[in-house]
N, CA and C atoms as a LAMMPS dump frame, in Angstrom:
ITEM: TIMESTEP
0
ITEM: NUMBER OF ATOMS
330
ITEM: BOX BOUNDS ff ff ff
-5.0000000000000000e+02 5.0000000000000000e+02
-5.0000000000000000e+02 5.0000000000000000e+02
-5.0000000000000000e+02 5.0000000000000000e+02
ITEM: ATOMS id mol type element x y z
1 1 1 N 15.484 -44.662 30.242
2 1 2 C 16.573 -44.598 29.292
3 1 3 C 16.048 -44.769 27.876
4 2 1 N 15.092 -45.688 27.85
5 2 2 C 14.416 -45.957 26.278
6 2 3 C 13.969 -44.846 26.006
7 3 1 N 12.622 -43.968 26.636
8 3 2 C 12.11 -42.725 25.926
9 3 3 C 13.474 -41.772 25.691
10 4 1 N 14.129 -41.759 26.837
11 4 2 C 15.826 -40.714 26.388
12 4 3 C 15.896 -41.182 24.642
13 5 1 N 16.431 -42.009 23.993
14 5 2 C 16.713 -43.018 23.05
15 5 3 C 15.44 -42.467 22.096
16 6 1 N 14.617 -42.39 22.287
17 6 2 C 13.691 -42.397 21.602
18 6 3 C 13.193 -40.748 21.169
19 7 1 N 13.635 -40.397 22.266
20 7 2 C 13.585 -38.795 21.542
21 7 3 C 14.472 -38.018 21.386
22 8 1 N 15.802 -38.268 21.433
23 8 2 C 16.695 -38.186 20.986
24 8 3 C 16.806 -38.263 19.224
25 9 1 N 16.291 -40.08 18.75
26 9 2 C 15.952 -40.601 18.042
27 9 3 C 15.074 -39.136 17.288
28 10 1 N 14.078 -39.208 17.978
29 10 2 C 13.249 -38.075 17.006
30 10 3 C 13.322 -36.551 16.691
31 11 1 N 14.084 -36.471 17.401
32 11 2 C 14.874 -34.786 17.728
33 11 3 C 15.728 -34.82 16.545
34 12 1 N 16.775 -36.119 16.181
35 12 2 C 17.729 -36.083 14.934
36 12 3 C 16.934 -35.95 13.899
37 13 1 N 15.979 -36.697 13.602
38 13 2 C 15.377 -36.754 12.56
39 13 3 C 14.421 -35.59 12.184
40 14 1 N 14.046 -35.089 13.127
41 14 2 C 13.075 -33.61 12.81
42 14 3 C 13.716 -32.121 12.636
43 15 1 N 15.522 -32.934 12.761
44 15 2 C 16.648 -31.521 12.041
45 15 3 C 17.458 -32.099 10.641
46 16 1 N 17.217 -33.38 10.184
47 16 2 C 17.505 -33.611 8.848
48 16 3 C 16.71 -33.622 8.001
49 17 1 N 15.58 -34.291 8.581
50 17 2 C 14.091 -33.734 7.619
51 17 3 C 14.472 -35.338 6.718
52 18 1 N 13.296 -35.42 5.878
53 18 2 C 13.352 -36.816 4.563
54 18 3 C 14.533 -36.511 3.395
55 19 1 N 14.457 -35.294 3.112
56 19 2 C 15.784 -35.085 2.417
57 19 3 C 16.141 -33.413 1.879
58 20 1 N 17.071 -32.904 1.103
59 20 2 C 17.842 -31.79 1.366
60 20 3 C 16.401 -30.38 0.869
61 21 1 N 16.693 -29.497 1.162
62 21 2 C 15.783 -28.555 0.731
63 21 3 C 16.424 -27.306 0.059
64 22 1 N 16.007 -26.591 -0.993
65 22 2 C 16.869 -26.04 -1.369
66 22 3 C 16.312 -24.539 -1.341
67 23 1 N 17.202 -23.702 -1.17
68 23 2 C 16.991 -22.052 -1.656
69 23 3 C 16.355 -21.667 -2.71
70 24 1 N 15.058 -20.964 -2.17
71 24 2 C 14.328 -19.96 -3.597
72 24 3 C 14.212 -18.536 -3.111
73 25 1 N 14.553 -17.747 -4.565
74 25 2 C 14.206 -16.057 -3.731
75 25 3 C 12.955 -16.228 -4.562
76 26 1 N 12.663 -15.356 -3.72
77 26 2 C 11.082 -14.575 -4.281
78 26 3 C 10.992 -13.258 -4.077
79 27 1 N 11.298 -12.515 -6.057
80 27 2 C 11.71 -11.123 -5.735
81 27 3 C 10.079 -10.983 -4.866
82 28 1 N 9.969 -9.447 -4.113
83 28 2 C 9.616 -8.561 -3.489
84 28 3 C 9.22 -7.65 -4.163
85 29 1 N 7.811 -7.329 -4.72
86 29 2 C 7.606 -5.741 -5.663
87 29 3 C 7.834 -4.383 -4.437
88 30 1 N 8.832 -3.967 -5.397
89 30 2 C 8.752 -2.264 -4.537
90 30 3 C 7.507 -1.438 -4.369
91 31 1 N 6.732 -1.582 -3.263
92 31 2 C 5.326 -0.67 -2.568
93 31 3 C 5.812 0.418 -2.993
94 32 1 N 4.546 1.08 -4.174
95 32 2 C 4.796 2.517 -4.533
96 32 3 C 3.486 3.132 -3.898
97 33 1 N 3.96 3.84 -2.987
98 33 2 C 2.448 4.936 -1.883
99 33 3 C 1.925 5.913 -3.06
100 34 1 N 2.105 5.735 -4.324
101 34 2 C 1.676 6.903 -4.973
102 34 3 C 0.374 6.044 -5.815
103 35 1 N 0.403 4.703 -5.753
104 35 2 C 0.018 3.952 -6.736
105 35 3 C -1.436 4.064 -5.569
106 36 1 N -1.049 3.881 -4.498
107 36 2 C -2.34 4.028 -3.358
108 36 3 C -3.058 5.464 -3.408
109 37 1 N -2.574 6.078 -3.794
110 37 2 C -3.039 7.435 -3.862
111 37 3 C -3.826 7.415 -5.204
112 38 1 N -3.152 7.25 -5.846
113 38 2 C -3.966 7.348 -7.24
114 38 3 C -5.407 6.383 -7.442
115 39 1 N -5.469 5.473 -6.489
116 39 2 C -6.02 4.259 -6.842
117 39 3 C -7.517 5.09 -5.905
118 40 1 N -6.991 5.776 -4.383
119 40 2 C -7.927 6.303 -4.311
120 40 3 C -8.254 7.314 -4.291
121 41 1 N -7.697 8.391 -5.33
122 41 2 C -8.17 9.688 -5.959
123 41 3 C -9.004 8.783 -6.99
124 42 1 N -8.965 7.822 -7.66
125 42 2 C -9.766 7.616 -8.837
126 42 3 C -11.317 7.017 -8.414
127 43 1 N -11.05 6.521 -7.614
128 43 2 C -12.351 5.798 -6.903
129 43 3 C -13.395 7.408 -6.88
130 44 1 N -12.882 8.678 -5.838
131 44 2 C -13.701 9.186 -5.868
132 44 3 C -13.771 9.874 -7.183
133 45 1 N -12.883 10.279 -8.023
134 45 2 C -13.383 10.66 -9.766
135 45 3 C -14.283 10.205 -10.233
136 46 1 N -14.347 9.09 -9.974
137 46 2 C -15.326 7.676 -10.575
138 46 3 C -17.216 7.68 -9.844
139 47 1 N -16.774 9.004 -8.493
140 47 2 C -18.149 8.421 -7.975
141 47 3 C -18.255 7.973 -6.87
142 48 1 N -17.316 7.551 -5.924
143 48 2 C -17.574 7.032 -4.627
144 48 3 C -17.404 7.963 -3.792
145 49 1 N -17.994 8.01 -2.813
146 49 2 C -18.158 9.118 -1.494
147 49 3 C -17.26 8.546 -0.969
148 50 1 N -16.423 9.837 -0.202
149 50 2 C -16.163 9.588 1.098
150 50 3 C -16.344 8.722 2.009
151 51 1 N -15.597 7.762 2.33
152 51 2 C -16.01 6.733 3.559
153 51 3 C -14.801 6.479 4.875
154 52 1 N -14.988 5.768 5.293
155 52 2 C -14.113 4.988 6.474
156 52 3 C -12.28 5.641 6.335
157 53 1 N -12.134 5.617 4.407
158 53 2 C -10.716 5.721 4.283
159 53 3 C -10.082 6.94 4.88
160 54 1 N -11.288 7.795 4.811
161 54 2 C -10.475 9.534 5.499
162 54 3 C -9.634 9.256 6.539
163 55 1 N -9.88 8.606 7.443
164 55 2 C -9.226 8.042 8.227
165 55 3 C -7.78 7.641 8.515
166 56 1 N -7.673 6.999 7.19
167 56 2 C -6.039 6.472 6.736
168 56 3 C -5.539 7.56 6.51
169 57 1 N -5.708 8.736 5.508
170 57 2 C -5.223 9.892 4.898
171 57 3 C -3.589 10.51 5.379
172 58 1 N -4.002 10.516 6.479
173 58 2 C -2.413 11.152 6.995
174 58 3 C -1.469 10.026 6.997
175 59 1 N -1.791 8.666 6.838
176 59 2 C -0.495 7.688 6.625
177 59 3 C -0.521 7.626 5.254
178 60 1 N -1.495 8.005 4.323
179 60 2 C -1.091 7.808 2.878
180 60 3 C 0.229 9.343 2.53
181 61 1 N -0.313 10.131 3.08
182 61 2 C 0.742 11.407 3.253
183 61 3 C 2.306 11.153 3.253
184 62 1 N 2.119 10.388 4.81
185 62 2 C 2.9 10.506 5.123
186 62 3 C 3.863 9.376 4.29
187 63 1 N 3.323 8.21 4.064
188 63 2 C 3.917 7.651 3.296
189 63 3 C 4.833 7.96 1.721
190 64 1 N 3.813 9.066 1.21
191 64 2 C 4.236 9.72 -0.182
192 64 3 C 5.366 10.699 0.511
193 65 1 N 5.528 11.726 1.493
194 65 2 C 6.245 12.065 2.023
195 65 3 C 7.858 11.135 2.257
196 66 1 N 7.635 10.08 2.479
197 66 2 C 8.914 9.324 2.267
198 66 3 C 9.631 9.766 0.507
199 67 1 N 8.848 9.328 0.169
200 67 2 C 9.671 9.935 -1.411
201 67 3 C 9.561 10.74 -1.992
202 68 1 N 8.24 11.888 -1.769
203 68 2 C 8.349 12.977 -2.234
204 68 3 C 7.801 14.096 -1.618
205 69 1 N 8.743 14.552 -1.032
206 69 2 C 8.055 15.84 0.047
207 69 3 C 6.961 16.905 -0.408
208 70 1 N 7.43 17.209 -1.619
209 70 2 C 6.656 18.23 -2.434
210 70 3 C 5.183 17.784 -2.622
211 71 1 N 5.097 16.666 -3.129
212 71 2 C 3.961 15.997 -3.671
213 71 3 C 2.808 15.404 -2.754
214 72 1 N 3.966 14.864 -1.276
215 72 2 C 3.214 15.215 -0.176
216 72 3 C 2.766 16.194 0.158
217 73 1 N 3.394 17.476 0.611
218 73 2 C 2.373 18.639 0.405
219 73 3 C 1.081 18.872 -0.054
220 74 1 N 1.102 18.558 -1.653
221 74 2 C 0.266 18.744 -2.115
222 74 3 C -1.099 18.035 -1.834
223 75 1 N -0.712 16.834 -2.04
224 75 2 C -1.591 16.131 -1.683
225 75 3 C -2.449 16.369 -0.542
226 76 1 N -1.486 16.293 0.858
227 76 2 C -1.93 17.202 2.189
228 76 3 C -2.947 17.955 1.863
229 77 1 N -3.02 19.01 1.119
230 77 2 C -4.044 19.778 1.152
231 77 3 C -4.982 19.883 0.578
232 78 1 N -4.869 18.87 -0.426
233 78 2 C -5.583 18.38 -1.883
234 78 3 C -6.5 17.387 -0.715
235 79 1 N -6.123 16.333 -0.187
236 79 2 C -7.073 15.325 0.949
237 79 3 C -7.989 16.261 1.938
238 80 1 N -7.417 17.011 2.237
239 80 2 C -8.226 17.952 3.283
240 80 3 C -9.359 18.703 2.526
241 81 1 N -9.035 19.427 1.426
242 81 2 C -9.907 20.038 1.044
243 81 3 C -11.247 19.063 0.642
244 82 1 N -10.929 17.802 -0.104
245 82 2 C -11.991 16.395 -0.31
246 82 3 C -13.043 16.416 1.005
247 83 1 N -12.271 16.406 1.644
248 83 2 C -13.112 15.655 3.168
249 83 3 C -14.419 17.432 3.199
250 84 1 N -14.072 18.442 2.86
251 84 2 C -15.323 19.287 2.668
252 84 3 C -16.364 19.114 1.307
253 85 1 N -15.893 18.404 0.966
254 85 2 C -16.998 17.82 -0.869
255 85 3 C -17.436 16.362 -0.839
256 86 1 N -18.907 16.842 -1.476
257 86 2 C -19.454 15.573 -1.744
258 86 3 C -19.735 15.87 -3.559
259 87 1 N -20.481 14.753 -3.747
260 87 2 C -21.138 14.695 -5.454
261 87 3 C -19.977 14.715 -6.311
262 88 1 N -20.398 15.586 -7.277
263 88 2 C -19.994 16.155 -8.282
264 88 3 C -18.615 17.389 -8.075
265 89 1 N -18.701 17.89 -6.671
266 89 2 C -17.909 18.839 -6.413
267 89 3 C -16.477 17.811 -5.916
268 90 1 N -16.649 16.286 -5.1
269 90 2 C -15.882 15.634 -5.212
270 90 3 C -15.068 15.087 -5.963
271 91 1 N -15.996 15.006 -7.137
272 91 2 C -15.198 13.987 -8.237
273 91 3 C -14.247 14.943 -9.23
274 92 1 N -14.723 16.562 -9.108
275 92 2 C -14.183 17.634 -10.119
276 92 3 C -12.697 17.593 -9.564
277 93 1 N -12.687 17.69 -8.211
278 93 2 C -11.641 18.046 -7.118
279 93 3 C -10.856 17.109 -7.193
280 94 1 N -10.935 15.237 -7
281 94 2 C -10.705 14.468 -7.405
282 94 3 C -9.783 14.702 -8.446
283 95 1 N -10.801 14.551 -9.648
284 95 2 C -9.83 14.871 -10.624
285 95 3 C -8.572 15.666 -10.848
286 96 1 N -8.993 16.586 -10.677
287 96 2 C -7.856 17.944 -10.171
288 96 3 C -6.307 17.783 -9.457
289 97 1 N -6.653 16.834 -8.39
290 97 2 C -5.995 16.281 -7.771
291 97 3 C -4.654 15.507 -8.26
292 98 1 N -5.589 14.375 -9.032
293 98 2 C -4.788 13.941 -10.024
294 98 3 C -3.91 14.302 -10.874
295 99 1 N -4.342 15.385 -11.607
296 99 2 C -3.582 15.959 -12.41
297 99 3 C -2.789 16.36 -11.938
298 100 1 N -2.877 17.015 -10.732
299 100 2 C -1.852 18.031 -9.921
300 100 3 C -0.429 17.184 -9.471
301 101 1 N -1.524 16.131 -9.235
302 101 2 C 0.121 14.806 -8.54
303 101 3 C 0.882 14.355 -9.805
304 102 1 N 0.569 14.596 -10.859
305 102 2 C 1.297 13.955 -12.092
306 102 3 C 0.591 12.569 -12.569
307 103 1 N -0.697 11.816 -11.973
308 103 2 C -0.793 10.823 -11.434
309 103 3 C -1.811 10.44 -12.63
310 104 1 N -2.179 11.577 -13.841
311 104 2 C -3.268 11.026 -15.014
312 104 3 C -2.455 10.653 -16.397
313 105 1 N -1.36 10.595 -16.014
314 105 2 C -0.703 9.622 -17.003
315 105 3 C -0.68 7.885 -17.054
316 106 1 N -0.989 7.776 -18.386
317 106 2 C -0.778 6.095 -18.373
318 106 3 C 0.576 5.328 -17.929
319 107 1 N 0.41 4.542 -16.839
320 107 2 C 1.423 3.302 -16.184
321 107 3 C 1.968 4.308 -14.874
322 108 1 N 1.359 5.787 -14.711
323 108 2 C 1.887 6.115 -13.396
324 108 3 C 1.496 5.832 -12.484
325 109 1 N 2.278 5.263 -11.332
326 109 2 C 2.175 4.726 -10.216
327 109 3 C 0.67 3.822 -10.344
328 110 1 N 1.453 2.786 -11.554
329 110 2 C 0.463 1.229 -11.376
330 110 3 C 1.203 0.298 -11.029
């Protein structure tokens, strides 16, 4: 009967807690898939090869596809064509890319 009593005892107390707690929001930034795109069209502008990320490609698509079908497209074929370039022929294409998505303007999709 005592342990009954006793955890009972501690069961109340581990749903009132030491004292009241209160509500905080914490806005949420809106995930822009274009800001991912841009971030890695610039990497290869900049010089980096091709790696591991080809991989992801069709969820970055598909993701930009949520908000912009068109631009998905583009992109679509703009990623595919990358994955045949290295060097200098990457980073031209790269670039290109960019421009094409709207994406070499300052504060777009940062």
């Amino acid at each position: 009967m005592r342990t009954h009593c006793t955890a009972a005892a501690l069961l109340l107390m581990s749903f009132t807690g030491c004292g009241s707690v209160g509500e905080e929001s914490i806005p949420v930034a809106k995930h822009d898939p274009l800001a991912n795109v841009r971030s890695t069209l610039l990497n290869y502008a900049n010089g980096q090869p091709l790696a591991s990320e080809v991989a992801s490609f069709g969820s970055l698509v598909e993701e930009v596809r949520g908000i912009d079908p068109q631009k998905a497209e583009l992109l679509e074929g703009g990623l595919q064509d990358l994955t045949t370039r290295s060097g200098a022929s990457l980073r031209s294409k790269a670039k290109e890319l960019i421009r094409k998505l709207g994406l070499d303007s300052p504060g777009q999709a940062e």
